[in-house]
Legacy VTK file of the C-alpha trace (Angstrom):
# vtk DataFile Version 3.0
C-alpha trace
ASCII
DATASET POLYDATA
POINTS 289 float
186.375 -55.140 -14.891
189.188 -54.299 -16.843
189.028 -52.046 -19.668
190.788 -51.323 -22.712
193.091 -47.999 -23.601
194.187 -46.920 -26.757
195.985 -43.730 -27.594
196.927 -42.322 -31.042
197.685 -39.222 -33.133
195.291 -37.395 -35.596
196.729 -35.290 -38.396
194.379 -32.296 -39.045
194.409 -30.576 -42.398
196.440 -28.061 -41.551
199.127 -30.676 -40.053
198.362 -29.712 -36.229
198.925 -33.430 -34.385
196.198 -34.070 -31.611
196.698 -36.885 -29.071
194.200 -38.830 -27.873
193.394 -41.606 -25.530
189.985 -43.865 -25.463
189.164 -46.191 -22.287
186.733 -48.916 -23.174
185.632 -50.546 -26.196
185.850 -48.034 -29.276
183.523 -50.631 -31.546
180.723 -49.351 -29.446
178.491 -46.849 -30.743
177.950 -43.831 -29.702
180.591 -42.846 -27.867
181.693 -40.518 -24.998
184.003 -37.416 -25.235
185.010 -35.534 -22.402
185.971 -31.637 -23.575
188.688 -30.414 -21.237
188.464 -26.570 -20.082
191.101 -24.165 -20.106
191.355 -22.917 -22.862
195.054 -23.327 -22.859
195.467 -26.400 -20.533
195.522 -30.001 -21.549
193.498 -32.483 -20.558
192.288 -33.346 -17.057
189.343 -35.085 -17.313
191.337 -38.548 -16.931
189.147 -39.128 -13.279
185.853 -39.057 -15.066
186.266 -41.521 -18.014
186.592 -44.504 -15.824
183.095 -43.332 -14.482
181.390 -44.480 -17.301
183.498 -46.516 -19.743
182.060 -49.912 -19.244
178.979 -47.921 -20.564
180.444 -46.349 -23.890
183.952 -45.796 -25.031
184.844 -42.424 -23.904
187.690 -40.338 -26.073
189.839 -37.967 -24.697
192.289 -35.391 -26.065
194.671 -32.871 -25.675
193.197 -29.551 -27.492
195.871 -28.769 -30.000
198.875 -26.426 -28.392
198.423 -27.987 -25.306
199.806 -30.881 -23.383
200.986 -33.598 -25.742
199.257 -32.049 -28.571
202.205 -28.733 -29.176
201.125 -26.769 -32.046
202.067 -23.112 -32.757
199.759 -20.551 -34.782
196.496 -18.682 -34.526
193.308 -19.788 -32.475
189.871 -19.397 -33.339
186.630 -21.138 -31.834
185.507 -21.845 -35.169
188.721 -24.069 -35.412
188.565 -26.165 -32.482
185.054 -26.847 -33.542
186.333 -28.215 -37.161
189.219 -30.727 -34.480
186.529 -32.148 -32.771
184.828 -32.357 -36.300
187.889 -33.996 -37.414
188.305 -36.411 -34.432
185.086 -37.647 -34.366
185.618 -39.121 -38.176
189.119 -40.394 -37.138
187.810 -42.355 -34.609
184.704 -43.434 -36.383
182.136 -42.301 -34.351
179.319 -40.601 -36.249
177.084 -39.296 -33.043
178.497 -38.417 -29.366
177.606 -38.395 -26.446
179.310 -35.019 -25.939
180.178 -34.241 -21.621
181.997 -31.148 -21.535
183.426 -29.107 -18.249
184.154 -25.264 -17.613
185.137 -23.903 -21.087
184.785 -27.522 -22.726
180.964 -26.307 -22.425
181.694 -23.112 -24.535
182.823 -25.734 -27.026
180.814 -28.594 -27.232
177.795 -26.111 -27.701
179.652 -24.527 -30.499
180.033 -27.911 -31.712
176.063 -28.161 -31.478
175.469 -25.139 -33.470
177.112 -26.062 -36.364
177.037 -30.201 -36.141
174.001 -31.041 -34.337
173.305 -34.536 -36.014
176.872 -36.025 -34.711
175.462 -35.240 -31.007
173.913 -37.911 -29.565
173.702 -36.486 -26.025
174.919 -33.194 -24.114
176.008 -33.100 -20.701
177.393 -29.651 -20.054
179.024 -29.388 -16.690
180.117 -26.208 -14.771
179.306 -23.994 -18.210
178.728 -22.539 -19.953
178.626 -19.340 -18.015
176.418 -16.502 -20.272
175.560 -13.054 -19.433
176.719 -10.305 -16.782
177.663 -13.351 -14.519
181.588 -11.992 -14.236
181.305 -9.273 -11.534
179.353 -11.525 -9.106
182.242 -14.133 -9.717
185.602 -11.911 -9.367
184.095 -10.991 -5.949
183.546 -14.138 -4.681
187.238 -15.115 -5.497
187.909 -12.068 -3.563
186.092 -12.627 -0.602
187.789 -16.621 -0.311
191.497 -15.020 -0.277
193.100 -12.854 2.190
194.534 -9.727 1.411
197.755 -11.163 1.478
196.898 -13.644 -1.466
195.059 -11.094 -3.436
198.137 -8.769 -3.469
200.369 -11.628 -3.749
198.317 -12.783 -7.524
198.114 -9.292 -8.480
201.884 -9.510 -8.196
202.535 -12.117 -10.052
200.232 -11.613 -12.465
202.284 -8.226 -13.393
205.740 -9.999 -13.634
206.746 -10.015 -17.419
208.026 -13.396 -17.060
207.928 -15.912 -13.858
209.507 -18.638 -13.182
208.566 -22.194 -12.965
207.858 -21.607 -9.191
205.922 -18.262 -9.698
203.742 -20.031 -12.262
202.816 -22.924 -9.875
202.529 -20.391 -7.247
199.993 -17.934 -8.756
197.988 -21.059 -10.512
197.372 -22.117 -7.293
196.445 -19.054 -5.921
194.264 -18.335 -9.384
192.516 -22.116 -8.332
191.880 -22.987 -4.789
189.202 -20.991 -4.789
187.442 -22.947 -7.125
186.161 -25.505 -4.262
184.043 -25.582 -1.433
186.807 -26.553 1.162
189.275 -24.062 0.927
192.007 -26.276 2.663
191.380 -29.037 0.366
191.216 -26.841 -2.483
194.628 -25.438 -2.053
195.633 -29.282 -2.108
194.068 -29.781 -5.692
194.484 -26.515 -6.364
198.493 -26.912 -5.981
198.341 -30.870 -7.995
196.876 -29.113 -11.002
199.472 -26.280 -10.935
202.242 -28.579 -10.935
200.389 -31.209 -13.006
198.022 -29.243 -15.773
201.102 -27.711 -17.802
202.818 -25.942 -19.494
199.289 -23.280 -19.580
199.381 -21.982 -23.243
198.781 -18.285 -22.166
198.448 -17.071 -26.216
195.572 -19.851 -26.666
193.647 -18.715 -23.830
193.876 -14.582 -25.042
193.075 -15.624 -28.572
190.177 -18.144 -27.710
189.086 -15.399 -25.136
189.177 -12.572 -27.684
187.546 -14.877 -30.378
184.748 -15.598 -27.511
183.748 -11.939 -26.511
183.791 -10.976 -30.604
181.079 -13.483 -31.112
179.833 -14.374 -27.751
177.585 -17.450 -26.846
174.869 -15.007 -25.590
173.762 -14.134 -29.391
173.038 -17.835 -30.356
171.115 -18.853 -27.354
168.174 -19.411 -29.419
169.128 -21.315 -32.109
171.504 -23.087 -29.355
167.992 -24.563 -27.951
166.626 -25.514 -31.020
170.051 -27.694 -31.843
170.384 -29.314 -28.958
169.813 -32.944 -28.366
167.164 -34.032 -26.583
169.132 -35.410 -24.296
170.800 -32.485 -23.110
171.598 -31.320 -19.231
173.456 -28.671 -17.041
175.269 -29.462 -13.826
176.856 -27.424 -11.465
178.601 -27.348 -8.020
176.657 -25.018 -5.297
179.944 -23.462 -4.561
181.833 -23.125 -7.718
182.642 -19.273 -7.371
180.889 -18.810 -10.803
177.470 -17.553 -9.692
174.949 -20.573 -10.226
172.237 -18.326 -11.151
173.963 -17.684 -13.986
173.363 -21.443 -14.731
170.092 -21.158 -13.345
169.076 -18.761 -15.822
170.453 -20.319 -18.948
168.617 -23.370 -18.180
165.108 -21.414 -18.448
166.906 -19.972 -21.232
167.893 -23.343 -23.416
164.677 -25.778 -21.351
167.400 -28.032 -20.000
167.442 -29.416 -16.549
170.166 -28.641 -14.227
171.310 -30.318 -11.619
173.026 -29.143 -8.521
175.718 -30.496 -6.553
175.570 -29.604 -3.218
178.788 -29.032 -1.301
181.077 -28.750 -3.945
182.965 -25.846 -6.649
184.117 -26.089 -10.055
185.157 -29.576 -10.290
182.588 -31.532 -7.986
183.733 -34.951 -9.003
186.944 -33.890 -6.510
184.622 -33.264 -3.698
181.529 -35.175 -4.307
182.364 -38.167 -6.318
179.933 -40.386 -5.239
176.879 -37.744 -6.909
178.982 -36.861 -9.724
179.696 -40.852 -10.413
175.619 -41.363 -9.998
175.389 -38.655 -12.232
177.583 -39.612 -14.986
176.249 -43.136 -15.212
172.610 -42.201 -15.036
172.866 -40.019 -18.152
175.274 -42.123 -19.919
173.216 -45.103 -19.912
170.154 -43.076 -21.475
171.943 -41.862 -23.819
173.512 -45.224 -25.182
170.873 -47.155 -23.939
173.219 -49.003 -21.833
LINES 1 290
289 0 1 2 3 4 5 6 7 8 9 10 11 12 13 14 15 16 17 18 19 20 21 22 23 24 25 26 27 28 29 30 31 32 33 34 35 36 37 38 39 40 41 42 43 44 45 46 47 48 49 50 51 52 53 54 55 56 57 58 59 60 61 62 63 64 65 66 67 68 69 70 71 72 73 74 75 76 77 78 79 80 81 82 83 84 85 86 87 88 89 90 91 92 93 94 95 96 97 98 99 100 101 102 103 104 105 106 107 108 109 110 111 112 113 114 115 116 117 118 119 120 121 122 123 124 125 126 127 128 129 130 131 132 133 134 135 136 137 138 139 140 141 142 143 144 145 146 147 148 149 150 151 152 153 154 155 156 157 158 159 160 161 162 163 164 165 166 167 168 169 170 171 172 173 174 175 176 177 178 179 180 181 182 183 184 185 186 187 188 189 190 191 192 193 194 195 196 197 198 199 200 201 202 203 204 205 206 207 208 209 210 211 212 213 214 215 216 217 218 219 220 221 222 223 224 225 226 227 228 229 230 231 232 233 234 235 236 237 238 239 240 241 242 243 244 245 246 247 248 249 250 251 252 253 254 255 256 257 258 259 260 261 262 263 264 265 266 267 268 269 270 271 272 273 274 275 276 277 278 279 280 281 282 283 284 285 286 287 288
């Protein structure tokens, strides 16, 4: 089946330019938007959207000051929320199906705080990660890496400025031990670094800062009571992020999670089979399909 891409350029009031690309047809209703992670990387959900397309039109986009959407001035959450805000009436889409991954989470249940008649459905993958959940994680990226590679990071995460090599070098260290299969993972690990660039290191302190001011944690409760219905977690058994941390914010919130066995922080690159399955099943409830 072949399916349809469009790209374009949104103007947001304060003249940032956000690219975005949609794969299917876009006079569907609702439709699907993938939230990247990062914060400060573009887009790199492109694997997923052909998952589901022939399902829903699913909308991409570069968060602006990354990728192909550069922008310079201050972040805020509260900002990002008013893009996707912004996007959404661009592309004519009153409710989405909202899928987001790692930090994309942290955003698209912002987005449910404060919009939560334009979500149609919530599918909240590898996030987002709430309470004293950081610990557990920092030594489990510890225990995957040598010595060697530990000192070799802390190195290069010291160096006032790195070059082009440096910064592929300690992104791949800072990533392979995101998956389950540590040789693969330094294979994916390395194609992002080279791939998922330039990282907009100001975004991701700013976004971070904004995050621990006003942390996720404090709105847990009204988060549950303005979420869809249709709303899920899903989570790789070996992402280095503790999954009890996901455990417990699913009692927290009522939401069902799923687990995918054999797999880290980005189980559609080790299991994409399940995370295809997945995808589809809760797609077509949502739309219907």
């Amino acid at each position: 089946m072949t399916l349809t891409k469009t790209q374009g350029l949104v103007s947001m009031p304060d003249e940032a330019q956000v690219r975005w690309t949609a794969l299917g047809d876009t006079a569907r209703k609702p439709a699907v938007v993938l939230l990247h992670g990062g914060p400060g990387l573009p887009d790199y959900l492109g694997a997923l959207a052909p998952m589901v397309a022939d399902l829903a039109p699913v909308y991409r986009y570069d968060q602006r000051g990354t990728g192909r959407s550069p922008w310079h001035g201050p972040h805020s959450l509260a900002r990002h929320v008013d893009d996707l805000a912004a996007l959404l009436d661009a592309w004519d889409v009153p409710r989405a199906v909202l899928i987001g991954h790692s930090d994309g989470t942290d955003l698209a249940s912002r987005f449910c705080l404060r919009h939560s008649d334009r979500v149609a459905a919530a599918l909240l993958m590898c996030g987002p990660f709430t309470g004293d959940w950081r610990a557990e994680y920092r030594a489990e990226r510890r225990r995957r890496m040598t010595t060697a590679q530990q000192e070799r990071l802390r190195a290069l995460e010291e160096l006032p400025h790195r070059t082009e090599e440096q910064e592929v070098e300690l992104l791949t260290l800072s990533w392979f031990t995101d998956h389950a299969d540590p040789g693969r993972g330094w294979h994916w690990a390395a194609e992002g670094a080279r791939h998922r660039r330039p990282v907009n290191w100001s975004m991701n302190a700013e976004l971070g800062r904004d995050g621990r001011a006003d942390p996720l944690d404090d709105h847990l409760a009204e988060l549950r009571a303005r979420l869809p219905a249709r709303a899920e977690l899903l989570g790789g058994a070996d992402d280095p992020r503790p999954l009890s941390a996901l455990d417990s914010l699913a009692l927290q919130l009522d939401l069902p999670l799923t687990r995918v066995e054999d797999a880290g922080h980005e189980p559609w690159l080790e299991q994409p089979d399940a995370v295809r399955a997945h995808l589809r099943r809760f797609v077509r409830d949502a739309v219907g399909a």
